[in-house]
N, C-alpha and C positions, 0 to 999 in steps of 0.2 A: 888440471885438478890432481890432488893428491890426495890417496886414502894409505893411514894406517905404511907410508914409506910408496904404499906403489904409484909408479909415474902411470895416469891416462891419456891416452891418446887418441884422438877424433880425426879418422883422416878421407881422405875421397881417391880413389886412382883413376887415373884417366888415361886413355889409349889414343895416341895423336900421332900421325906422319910429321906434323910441325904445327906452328904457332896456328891455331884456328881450323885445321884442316883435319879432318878426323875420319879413318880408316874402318874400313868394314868389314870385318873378319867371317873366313866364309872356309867351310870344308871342302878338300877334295875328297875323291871314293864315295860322299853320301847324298841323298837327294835332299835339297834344301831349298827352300823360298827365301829369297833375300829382301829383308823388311824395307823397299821403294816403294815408289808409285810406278804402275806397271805402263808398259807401254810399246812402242817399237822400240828395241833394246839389243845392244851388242856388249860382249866383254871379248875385251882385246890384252894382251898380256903384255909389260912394258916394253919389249925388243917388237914389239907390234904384228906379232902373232894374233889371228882372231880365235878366241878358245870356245866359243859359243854367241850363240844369236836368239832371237824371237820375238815375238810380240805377245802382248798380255803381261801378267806376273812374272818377275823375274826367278824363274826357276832351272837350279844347277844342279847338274849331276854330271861332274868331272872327273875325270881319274885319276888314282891315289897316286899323290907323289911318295917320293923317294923317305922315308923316318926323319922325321927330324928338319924336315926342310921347307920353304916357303915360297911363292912365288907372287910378284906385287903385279897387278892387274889393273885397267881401268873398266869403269862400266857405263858405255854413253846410254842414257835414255831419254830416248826424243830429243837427244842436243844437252839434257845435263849430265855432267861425267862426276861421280864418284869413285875416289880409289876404292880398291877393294885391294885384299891379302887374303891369300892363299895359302891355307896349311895343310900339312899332311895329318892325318890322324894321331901318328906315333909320333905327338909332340914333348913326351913327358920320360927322358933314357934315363929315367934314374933307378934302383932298385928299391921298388914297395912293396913291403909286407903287407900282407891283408888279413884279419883275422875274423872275417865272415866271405863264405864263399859267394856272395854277390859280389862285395867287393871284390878279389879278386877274378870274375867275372870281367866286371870292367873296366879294373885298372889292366889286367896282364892280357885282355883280350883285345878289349875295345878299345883302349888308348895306348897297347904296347907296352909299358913299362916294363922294366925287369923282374922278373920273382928269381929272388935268389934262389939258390939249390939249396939244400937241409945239411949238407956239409960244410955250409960256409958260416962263418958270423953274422951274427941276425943283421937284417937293414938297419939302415939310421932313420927307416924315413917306416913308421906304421901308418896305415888306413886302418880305419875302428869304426865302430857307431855308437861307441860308450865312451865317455868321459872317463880318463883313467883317474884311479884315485894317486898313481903318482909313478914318475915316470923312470921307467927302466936304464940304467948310464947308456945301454945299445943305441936308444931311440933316441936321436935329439930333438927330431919333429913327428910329432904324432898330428896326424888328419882329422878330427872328427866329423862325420854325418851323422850326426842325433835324428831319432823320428820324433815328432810331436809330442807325442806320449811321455816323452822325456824329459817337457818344460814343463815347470821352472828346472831350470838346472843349474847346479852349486857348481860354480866354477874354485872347485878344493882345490888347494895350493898354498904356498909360501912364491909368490909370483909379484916380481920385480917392476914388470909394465904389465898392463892391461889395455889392448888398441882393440879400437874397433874403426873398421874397416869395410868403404861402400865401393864396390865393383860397380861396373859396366853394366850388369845386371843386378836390376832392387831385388834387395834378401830379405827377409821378416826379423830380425834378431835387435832386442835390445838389450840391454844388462843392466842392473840396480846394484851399484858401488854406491857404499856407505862402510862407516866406522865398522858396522856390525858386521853384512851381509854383502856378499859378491857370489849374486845371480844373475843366468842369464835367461830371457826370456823370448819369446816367441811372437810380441808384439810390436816389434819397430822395423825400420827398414833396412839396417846394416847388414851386409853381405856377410861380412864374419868376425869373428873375434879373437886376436892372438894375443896369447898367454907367453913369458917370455920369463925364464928364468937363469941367468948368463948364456950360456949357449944351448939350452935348451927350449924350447917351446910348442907350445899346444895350440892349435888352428882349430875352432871350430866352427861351421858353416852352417845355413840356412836350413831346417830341414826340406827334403824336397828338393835339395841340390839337383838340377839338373846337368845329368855329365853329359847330353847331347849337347849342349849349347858351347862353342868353340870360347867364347867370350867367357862364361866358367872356367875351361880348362886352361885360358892362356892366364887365369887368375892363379889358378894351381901352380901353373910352370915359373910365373914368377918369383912366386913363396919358394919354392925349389931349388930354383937357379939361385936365388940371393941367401947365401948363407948364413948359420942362425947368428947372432951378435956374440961374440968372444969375451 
């Protein structure tokens, strides 16, 4: 679909070890229940290290690996084995500004990332909870977490593509592209929505993003890792 020159895009991401087989992404350092059926259960680590045991619920509480680093695991329960993956917290080295001290809270705390120092040139990469009315040449990717309160929101811009985008976790977010109007709203299931203007663009997320959830944050690191289109 095209409105008024902008390209839309509908797309779904998926997370797969390979063709059919699909990986469960799981935290080291925090206590977590891993969404199985529970039962007599062992997690053993691929070199065949046993990393934990029990019966009942599969509940983990591992220790923090190394920044930045992952280790691939299996989980037998009762005889059925799913991979698991293992991350460290500090999965996200890149440096993010933040311009609400929550934010910063959990980006430079809780998941690590870099805060630059106030002597250096601002980041490329902002965390907001405001739709910016238009985007600084510093920033090329701006984050948004909007609160509720905040839909409908006017996705303002002169923006190239408009994608909407379903994570591994269902997100509330839809948007009304037409000739006239490009809003987004807070009634559908797309995880989030990227605004793309040559090499710059605007992510904006569910409200209620949950930054606990590992499957959020390996959504974040990918936007990250893949740099904005040139």
């Amino acid at each position: 679909m095209k409105f008024r020159g902008v390209a839309v895009v509908l797309s779904a991401l998926l997370y797969c070890a390979g063709a059919g087989e699909v990986v469960i992404d799981v935290w080291s350092g925090r206590e977590q229940t891993v969404p199985v059926k529970g039962g007599s259960w062992t997690l053993t680590a691929e070199h065949g290290r046993e990393l934990a045991s029990g019966k009942g619920p599969v509940t983990l509480n591992l220790p923090e690996l190394e920044p930045g680093s992952s280790v691939e695991a299996v989980l037998d329960v009762d005889g059925e084995r799913r991979k698991l993956r293992i991350w460290s917290p500090g999965i996200l080295p890149f440096a993010i500004a933040c311009d609400t001290s929550k934010l910063s809270r959990i980006f430079h705390v809780d998941l690590r990332a870099i805060a630059a120092p106030n002597n250096m040139a601002p980041a490329e990469i902002l965390a907001t909870d405001r739709f910016p009315d238009k985007i600084e040449r510093t920033q090329k990717t701006i984050l948004v977490f909007p609160e509720k309160r905040s839909f409908p929101l006017p996705l303002a811009g002169d923006w190239e593509e408009i994608s909407l985008l379903r994570g591994k976790v269902p997100g509330t977010l839809g948007a009304l592209l037409d000739k006239r109007d490009r809003v987004a709203d807070n009634t559908g299931d797309w995880s989030c929505i990227v605004l793309r203007n040559g090499e710059r663009r605007v992510i904006v997320f569910s409200p209620g993003f949950d930054f606990t959830a590992v499957d959020n944050i390996l959504l974040l690191r990918r936007f990250l890792l893949a740099p904005p289109k040139q």
